[in-house]
N, C-alpha and C positions, 0 to 999 in steps of 0.2 A: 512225647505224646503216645498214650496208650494205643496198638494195634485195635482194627474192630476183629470181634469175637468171627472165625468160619467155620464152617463145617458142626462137627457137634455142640463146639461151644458156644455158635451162635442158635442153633435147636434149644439148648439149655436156658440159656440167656433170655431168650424172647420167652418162654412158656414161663420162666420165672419171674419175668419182668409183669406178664398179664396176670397170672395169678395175687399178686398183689393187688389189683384193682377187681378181679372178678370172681366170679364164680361159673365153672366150666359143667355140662352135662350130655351126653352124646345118643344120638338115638339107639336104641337096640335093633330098629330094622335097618334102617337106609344110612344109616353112620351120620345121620346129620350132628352139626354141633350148636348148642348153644350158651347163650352166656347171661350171667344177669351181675348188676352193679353199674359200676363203683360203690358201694357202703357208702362213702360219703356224699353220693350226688340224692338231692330231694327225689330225682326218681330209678332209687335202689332197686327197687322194685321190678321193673322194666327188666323184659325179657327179649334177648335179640338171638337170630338166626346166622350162620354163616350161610351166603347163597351166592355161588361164584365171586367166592372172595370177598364177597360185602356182607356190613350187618345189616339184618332188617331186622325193628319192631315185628316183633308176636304179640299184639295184643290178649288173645285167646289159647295161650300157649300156657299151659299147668307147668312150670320149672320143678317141680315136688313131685312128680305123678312119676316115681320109680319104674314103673311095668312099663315106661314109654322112655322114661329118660336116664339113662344109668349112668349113677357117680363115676368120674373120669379119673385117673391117676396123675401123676406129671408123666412116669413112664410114659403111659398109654397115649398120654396130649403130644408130647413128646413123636411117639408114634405116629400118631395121625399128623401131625404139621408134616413130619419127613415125607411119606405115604404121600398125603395128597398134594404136595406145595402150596403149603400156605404163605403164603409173605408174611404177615402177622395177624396177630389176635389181640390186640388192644385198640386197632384201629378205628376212629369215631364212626357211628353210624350212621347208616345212609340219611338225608336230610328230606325236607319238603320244596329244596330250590328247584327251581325250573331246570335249571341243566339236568338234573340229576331224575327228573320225574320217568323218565324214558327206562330207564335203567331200573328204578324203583318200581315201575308194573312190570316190568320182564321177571322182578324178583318178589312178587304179589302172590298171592294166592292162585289167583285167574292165571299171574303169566306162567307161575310153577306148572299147572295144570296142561296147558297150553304147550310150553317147551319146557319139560321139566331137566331140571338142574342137574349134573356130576356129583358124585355121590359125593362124599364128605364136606361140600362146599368147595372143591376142588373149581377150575375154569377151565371155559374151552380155550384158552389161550395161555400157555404159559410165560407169567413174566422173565424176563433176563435176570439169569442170577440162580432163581429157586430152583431149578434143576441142579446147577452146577452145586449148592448149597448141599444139596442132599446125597449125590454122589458121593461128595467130599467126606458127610457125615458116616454113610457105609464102610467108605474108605479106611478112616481113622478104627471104626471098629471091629477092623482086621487084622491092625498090627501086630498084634501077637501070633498070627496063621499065619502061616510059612509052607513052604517044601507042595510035598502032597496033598496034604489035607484041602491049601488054598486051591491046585487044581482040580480037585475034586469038587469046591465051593465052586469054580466059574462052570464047570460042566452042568451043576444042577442049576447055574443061574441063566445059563442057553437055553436049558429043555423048559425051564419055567418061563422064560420069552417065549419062546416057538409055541408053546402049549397056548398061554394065551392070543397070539398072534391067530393063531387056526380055531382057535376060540371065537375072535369077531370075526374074521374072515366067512364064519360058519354060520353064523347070526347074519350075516350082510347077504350069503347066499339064500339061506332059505327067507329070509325077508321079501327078495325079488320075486320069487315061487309063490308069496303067499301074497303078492300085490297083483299077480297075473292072476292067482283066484276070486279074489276082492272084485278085481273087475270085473269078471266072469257072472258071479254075483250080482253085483251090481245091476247087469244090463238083465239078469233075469228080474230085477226084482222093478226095472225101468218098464220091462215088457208087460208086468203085470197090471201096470196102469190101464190099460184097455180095457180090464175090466170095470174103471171108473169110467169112460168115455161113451160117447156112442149109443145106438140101438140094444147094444147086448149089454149094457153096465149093469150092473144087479141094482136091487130094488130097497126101499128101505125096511130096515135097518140097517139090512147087510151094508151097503155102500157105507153108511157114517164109521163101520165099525172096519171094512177095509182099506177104511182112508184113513185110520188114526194106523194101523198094524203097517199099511204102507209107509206113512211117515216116519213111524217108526224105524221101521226096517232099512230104510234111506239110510238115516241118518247114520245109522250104527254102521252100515258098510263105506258110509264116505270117512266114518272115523278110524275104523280098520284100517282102509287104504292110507292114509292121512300118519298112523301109529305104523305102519310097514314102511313108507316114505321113508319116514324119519329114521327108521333103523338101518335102512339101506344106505342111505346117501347122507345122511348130516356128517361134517367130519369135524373132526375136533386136531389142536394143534400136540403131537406127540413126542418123546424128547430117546428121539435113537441111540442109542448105544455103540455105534460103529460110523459117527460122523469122521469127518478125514482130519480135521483138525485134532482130534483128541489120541485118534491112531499115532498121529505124526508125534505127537508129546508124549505117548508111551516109548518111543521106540527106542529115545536115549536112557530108558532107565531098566536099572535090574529087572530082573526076572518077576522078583515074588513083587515089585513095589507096581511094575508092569499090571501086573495081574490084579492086585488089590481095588485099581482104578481101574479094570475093566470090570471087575464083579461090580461094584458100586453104579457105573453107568448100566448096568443089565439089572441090575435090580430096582432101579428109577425106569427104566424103559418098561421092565415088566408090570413094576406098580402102576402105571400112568397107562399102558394097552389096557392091563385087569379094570380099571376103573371106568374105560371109553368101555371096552367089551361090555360089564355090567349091566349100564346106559343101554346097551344096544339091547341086551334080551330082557329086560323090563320094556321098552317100548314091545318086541316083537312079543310079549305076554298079553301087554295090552289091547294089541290087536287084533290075536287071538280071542279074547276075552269079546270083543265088539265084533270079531267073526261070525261068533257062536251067537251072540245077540240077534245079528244078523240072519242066522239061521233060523231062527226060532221065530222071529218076524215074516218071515217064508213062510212056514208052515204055520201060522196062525191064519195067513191070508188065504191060504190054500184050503185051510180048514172052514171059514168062513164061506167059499163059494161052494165047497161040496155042500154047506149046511143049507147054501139060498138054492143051490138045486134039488137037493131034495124036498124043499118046503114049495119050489111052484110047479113038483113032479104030479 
């Protein structure tokens, strides 16, 4: 009985097994992947997304539209399975059954929007196996590094952890900073309501016009705080490098085979930090983005009551 394929011959194995049924295209911004086929199924046509590990239907997705979707290599496919842990890419896609509807809005439009996804279709949860998989695959493509050089490789594959590690680290802190201004915000923009209320509340039109700038303005700062939230505190499940089991398994073997399996676990640990990190300063941009929204909602509202006082001056 044939052994199953590990490490890079099972990378190999799968990307050539799906390429037989598909056809593969990768985003040029956010790495996403996706696929169209089977050829032979009535609907070839059909275009699907990898999103936490699952395919969705794209209905409205241009598979041709080059400046959005750039042809993929096996190398590069090859790449990105190791990179992000993919389990596979030929697997069917997500359905219309009830169990699965939950999971198919979380990977929707709305739910992308709402909790958007790790980047390459990567999960927040890594299956058993896919880490170890791709360790193994680093691993193998080491064997011929030896002596110095290989020491040299695990040094630059620590500063490349560490750099990412203070990379999110650094995103998670100023997230918190920019959720105490949010609020900050916020309650000025809560206090402004008085001027709808009451004796003093301005007069029309001004009132109709600063209750659309106030709504406005709300909203965009409860989505800041909401886009800082999530940068600060969503965690995702990460695959360390210096667990005590894998320590313990280095310790009976030579030097340079020692070291081979530590570069491969540091450069899975580094890809999978890089990838949460990403995640984390795209929300903290986002919120940025609805800060500034924010702001300008401010000063429209501001603008407006200087404009109704001047006019009942």
């Amino acid at each position: 009985m044939a052994e199953e394929p590990v490490g890079q011959e099972a990378i190999h194995r799968l990307v050539a097994d799906a390429r037989v049924r598909y056809e593969f295209r990768r985003s040029t911004g956010d790495r996403a992947l996706i696929r169209r086929g089977p050829p032979d199924d009535s609907d070839s046509k059909q275009v699907f997304r990898l999103v936490t590990g699952r395919w969705i239907r794209q209905r409205r997705l241009d598979f041709d539209d080059l400046d959005t979707w750039e042809e993929i290599e096996d190398k590069e496919l090859r790449w990105h399975v190791r990179r992000y842990l993919i389990r596979t890419l030929d697997a069917p896609a997500m359905s219309w059954e009830w169990g699965e509807l939950r999971a198919r809005f979380g990977r929707g439009a709305l739910g992308r929007w709402w909790n958007p996804p790790l980047r390459g279709g990567a999960t927040s949860v890594v299956k058993p196996g896919l880490a170890d998989r791709s360790r193994l695959a680093y691993k193998q493509r080491l064997e011929a590094t030896a002596g110095d050089e290989l020491t040299a490789i695990v040094e630059q594959a620590r500063m490349g952890l560490d750099s990412q590690r203070e990379r999110s680290a650094g995103v998670e802190q100023r997230a918190n900073f920019f959720l105490g201004a949010a609020g900050l915000t916020t309650s000025l923009v809560l206090a402004n309501a008085g001027l709808l209320l009451g004796d003093s509340k301005l007069e029309s039109p001004w009132i109709y016009l600063a209750v659309a700038a106030l709504a406005i303005a709300s909203g965009c700062a409860v989505l800041a705080g909401f886009r800082a939230l999530q940068a600060a505190m969503y965690t995702f499940v990460r695959t360390p490098a210096y667990e005590t089991k894998r320590i313990l398994e280095r310790r009976n073997l030579d030097l340079d085979e020692a070291r081979r399996r530590e570069v491969g676990a540091l450069l899975v640990a580094q890809a999978r930090t890089k990838t949460i990190a990403d995640w984390k300063v795209a929300r903290l941009k986002e919120a940025r983005r609805w800060f500034l929204r924010t702001t300008i909602g401010i000063v429209v509202l501001t603008l407006l009551v200087l404009a109704s006082v001047v006019e009942n001056a």
